[in-house]
N, C-alpha and C positions, 0 to 999 in steps of 0.2 A: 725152630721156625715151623709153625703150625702149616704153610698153605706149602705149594712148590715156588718155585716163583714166577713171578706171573710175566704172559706174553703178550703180544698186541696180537690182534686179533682181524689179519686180512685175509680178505677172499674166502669165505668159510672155515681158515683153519686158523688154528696157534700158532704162531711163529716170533721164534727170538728177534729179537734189535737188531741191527748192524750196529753196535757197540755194545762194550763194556761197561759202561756209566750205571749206575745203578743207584736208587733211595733206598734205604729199610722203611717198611709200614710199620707203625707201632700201633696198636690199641691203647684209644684212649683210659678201656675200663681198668687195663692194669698195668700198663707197660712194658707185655712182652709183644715180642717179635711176632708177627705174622706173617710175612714175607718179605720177598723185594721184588721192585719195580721197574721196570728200565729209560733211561732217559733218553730217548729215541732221537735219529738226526732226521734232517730234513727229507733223506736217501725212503729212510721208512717210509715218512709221511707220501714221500713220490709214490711209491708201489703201492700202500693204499689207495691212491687217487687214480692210479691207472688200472687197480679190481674194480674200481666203484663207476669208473668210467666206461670201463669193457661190459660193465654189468647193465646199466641204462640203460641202450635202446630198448633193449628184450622187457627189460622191467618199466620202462616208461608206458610200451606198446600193450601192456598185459591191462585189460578195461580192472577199471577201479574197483568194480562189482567182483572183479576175482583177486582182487590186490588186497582188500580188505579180511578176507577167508582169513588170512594170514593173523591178521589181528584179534578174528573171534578165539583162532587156536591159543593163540598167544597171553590172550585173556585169560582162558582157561587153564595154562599155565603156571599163569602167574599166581590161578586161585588155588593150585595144586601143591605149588612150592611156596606159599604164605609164609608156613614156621622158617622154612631154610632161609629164605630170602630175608626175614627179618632178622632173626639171628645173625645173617652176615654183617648186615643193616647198622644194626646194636655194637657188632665187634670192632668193627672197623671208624664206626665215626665217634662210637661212647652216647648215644639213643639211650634213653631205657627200652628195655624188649614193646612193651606200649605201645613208643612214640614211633618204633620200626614196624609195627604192625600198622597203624596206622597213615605209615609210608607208603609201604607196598599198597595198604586198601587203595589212597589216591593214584596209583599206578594204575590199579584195575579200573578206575574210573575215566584217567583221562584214554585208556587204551578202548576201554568202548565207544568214548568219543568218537575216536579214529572210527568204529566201524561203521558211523553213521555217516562219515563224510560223502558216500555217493550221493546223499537227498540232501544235500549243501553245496554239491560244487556242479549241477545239474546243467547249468548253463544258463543263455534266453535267445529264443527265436521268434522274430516276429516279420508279420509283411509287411516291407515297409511303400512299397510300392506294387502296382498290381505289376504280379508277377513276378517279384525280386524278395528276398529275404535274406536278414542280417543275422548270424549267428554268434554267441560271443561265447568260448570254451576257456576251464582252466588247465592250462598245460604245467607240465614242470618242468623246473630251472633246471635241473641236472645233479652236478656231485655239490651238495652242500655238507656244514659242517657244523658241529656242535660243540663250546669249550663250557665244562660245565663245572660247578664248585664241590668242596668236600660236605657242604653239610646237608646235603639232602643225598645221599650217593646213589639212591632208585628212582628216583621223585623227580627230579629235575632231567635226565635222560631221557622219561617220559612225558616231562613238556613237549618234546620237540619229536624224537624218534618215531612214535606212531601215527605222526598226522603230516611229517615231512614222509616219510615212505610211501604211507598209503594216498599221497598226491601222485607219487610218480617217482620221487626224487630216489637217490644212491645217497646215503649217508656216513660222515666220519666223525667220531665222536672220541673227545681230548676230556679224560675224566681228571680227575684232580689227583696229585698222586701221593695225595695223602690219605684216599679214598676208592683204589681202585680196581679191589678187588669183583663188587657187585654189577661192574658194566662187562665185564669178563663172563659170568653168569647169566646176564639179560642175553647177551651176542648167543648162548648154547639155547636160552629159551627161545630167541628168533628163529636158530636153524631147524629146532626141535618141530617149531609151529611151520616149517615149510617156506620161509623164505631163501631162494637166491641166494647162494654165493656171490661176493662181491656187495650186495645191495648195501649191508652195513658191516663196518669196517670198526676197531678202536686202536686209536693208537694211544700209545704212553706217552708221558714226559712231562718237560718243565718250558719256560718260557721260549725254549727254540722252537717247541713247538706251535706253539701262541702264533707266535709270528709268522711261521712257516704256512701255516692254514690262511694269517691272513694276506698273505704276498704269492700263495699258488694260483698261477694263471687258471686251472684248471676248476678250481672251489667258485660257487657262482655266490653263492650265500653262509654269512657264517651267524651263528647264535650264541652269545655269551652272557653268564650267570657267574657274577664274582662281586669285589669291591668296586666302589668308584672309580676308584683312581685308575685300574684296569680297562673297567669297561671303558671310559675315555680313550685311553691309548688303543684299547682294538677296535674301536668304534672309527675313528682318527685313520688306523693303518688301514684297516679293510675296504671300507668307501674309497681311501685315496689309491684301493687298488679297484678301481670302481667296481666292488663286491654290494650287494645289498648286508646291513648287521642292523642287528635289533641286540644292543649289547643292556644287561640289567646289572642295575650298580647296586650300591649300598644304601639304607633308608636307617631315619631317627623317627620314630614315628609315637605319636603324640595323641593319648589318653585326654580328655577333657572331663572330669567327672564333676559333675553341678551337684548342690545339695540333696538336690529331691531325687538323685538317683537309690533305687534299693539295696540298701546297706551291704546283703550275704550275696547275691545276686553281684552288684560291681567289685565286692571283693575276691570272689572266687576267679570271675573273669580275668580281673588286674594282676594275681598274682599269677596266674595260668599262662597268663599270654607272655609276661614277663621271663618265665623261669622254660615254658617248655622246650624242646630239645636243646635244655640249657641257654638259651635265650640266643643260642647259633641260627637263627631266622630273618630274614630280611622284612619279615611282619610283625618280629617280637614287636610289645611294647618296653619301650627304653625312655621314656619319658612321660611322666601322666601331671598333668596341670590341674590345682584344685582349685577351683569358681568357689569362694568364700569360704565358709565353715564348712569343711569335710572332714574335722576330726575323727569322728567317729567312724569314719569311713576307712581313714588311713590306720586306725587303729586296729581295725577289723582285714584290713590286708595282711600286716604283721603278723597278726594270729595265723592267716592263712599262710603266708610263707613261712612260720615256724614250722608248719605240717610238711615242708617240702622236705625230705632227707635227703642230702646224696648218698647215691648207690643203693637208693631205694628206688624212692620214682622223682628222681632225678638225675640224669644221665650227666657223663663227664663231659669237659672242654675237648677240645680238639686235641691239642699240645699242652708242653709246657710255656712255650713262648704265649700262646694266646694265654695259660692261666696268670701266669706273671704281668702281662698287660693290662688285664680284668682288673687284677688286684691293686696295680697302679693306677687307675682312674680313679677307683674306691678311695684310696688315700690319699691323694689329690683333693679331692672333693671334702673330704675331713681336714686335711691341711686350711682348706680355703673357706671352711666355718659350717659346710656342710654339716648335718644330724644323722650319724647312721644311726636306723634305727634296728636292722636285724642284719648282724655282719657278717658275712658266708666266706672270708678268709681264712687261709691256713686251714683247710678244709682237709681231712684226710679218712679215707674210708676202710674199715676193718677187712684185712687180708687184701685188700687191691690197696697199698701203702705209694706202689710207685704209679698209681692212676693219677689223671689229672682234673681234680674236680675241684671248683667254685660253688659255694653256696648260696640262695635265694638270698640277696642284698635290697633291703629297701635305705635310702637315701632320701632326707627331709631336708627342706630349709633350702634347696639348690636354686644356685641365680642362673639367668640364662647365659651366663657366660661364661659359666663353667663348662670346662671341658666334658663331665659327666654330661652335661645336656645339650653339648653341641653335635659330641665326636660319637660315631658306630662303634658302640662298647662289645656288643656280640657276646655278652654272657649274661646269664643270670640278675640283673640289676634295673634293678626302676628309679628313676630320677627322679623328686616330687617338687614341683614350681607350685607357688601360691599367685593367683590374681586375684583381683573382686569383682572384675568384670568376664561375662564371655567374650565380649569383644576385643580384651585384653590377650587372651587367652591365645585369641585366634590370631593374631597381632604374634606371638611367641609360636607358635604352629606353622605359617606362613613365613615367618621370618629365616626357619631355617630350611637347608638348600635341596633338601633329602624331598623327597613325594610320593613314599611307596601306598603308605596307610596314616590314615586319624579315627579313629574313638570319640565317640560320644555317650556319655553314660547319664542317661537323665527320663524321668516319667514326663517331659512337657512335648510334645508332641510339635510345637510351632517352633521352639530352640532346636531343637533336633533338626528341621529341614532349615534355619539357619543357620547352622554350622555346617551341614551336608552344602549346601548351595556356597559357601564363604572359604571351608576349609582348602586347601592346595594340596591335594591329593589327590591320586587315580583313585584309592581305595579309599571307601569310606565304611566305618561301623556304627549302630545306635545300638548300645547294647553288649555290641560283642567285639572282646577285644582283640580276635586275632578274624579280619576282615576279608577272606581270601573268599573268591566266587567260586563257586559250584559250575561246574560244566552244564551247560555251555558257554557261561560268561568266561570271560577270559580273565586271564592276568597279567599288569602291569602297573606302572607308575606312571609317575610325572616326576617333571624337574631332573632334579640329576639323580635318581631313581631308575632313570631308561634312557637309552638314546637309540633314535630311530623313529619308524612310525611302525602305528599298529600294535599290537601284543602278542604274547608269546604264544599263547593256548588258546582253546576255544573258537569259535567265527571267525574272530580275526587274525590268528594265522593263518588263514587258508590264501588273503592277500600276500603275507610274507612267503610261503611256501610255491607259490606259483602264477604265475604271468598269464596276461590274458590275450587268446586268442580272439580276430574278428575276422569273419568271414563274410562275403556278402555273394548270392548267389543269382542266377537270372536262367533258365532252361526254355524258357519257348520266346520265340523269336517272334510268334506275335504280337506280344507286348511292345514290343517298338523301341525307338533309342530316346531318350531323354535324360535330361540333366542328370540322372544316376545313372547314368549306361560310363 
């Protein structure tokens, strides 16, 4: 076992479980042991919520303007421990070293977000009467909580950690525990950069835990990044404990590529968006639709995902169970007349023999009712539908239930803002096929892609993160008494 094993993480320090339950982490890059993890009772989760609760007032009461400090250090940080952090990054979920560089960079981006939140949550004061004045503040909720997935294990912690803290709030964060060594590492870079004991918490575990966050009288807010089928159920549990949740599911998200798009230009993008951190993304693209004769085009993607190696720059699946599922959709879709055209099964990489890796799969000829083009594949795989219309196209994009992101790949300028205006998606691309906004823009979905209001990141969690104060004020008594008095 390479790590020690790992503890949850209340009130500034390390401490064991109140049980013996335990997972082993495996790496995905070769299949050994990295640690173990503890499956924590609900007992934990309590003591967590009563650090993060004792910790609040002090840290609600501390002005933004000095609660953000915490952030610039933290930033700094994060830019200090880059190599370490992505290395863990890589070990632990099977990233190429890259794609975890790349992870961490969006960390240090959404964390200077955070430090701008004082000239975003400023308030407004106006007179509204002579003599009277309305003031409207963002306060925050209290102890909220975070359940976050294995395949971003920096990325997604930092949707939510630096802009719920730096509101006000006390934070608990349920990492995935197939993934949970890097939220153990962030917790020592927080106390590093001078945050508060107690402020932010982690605890381990598996679905007790789930539930536990969403059934604590004490958690005002919970935030979840998983599959559909979850996010419903905690979205479901938490309101009905009347929590606020902005829970984010699963997406199929659908390439449109038109003839007149550029041949090397949509091929690099198509296979890129498809294949990157092994297509474990809720943005990968997992289906692309050709609008008439795009041979040449799909010809030219194949080329491109021959380039893609595993255990090159191509990182592994999560498990075994996810590689074996991967590989059953693939053959399914061949069973059912599908055309593989580059088949990334039985994939095995030199010296990491017990790694779990899938290869760049392009799939031709797929109807849309194929399970390859319905169901969240989450690996390496692009699914190819022919129409002859756009409208057809969009008619297959809209049809299915997912809303995270759609693609458009074409030089016509007028199609593009009608498939942008038509398509059923939060995220939209022309051009590019992994569609994710830049800070400040936020991130989120439609459909069953999210439930809740708002989004995660950006502007618009500053709604999610905090409630709004109003105050209305009147000091001279010469103004008189009238319908606002």
């Amino acid at each position: 076992m390479k790590y020690t094993a790992i503890q949850n993480y209340i009130n500034g320090q390390f401490v064991s479980a109140g049980t013996s339950k335990t997972m082993e982490v495996i790496s995905p890059l070769d299949g050994n042991l990295l640690s173990t993890v503890p499956m924590s009772s609900r007992a934990d989760l309590d003591t967590a919520v009563a650090a993060a609760k004792k910790a609040f007032p002090a840290w609600s009461r501390t002005p933004i303007k000095e609660r953000v400090q915490v952030f610039f250090k933290y930033k700094t940080l994060l830019e200090k421990h880059l190599k370490e952090l992505a290395e863990l990054c890589s070990e632990e979920n099977g990233k190429t070293y890259g794609e975890s560089v790349a992870e961490i960079e969006k960390c240090i981006e959404l964390t200077e977000f955070a430090t701008s939140l004082p000239q975003l949550v400023t308030g407004e004061v106006l007179e509204v009467s002579r003599g009277v004045e309305c003031r409207t503040e963002h306060v925050p909720l209290g102890v909220v909580a975070s359940i976050v997935p294995f395949n971003f294990p920096s990325m997604v912690p930092n949707w939510t950690l630096p802009n719920a803290i730096a509101l006000g709030n006390c934070m608990i964060i349920k990492p995935s525990e197939k993934v949970p060594l890097s939220c153990g590492r962030l917790a020592e870079l927080l106390k590093e950069a001078g945050l508060p004991d107690g402020v932010f918490n982690v605890v381990h575990g598996d679905v007790e835990i789930v539930e536990a966050i969403c059934d604590h009288p004490d958690i005002e807010a919970v935030s979840f990044v998983g599959s559909t089928k979850v996010a419903k159920i905690v979205y479901q549990r938490a309101t009905s404990n009347y929590k606020r949740c902005l829970a984010l599911g699963g997406a199929k998200n659908h390439l449109m590529v038109l003839p007149n798009a550029i041949t090397g230009m949509t091929a690099q993008n198509v296979a890129a968006s498809m294949s990157g951190c092994a297509g474990q993304r809720c943005m990968a693209a997992s289906a692309m639709i050709g609008v008439g004769n795009v041979d040449a085009i799909i010809d030219k993607i194949c080329e491109e995902a021959r380039k893609i190696v595993p255990g090159q720059n191509l990182g592994a699946v999560i498990n075994k169970a996810s590689q074996e599922r991967i590989e059953r959709f693939i053959g399914e879709a061949e069973r059912d007349g599908a055309k593989i055209l580059v088949d990334g099964r039985n994939t095995k990489v030199a010296g990491k023999e017990n790694g779990t890796y899938v290869g760049p799969t392009v799939i031709d000829h797929v109807t849309p009712a194929m399970s390859v083009a319905t169901e969240e594949i989450f690996g390496p795989v692009i699914s190819i539908m022919r129409t002859n219309t756009v409208d057809e196209a969009l008619a297959i994009e809209n049809a299915n239930p997912y809303g995270n992101a759609a693609s458009v790949f074409t030089q016509n300028g007028g199609m593009a803002r009608y498939i942008i205006d038509r398509a059923s998606a939060g995220m939209i691309g022309v051009n590019v096929g992994v569609p994710v906004p830049r800070e400040p823009f936020s991130f989120g979905g439609w459909n069953e892609s999210k439930f809740g209001v708002g989004d995660i990141t950006g502007k618009s969690s500053i709604e999610f993160w905090t409630k709004l104060k109003k105050s209305t004020t009147k000091w001279n008594a010469e103004a008189g008494v009238n319908w606002m008095s």
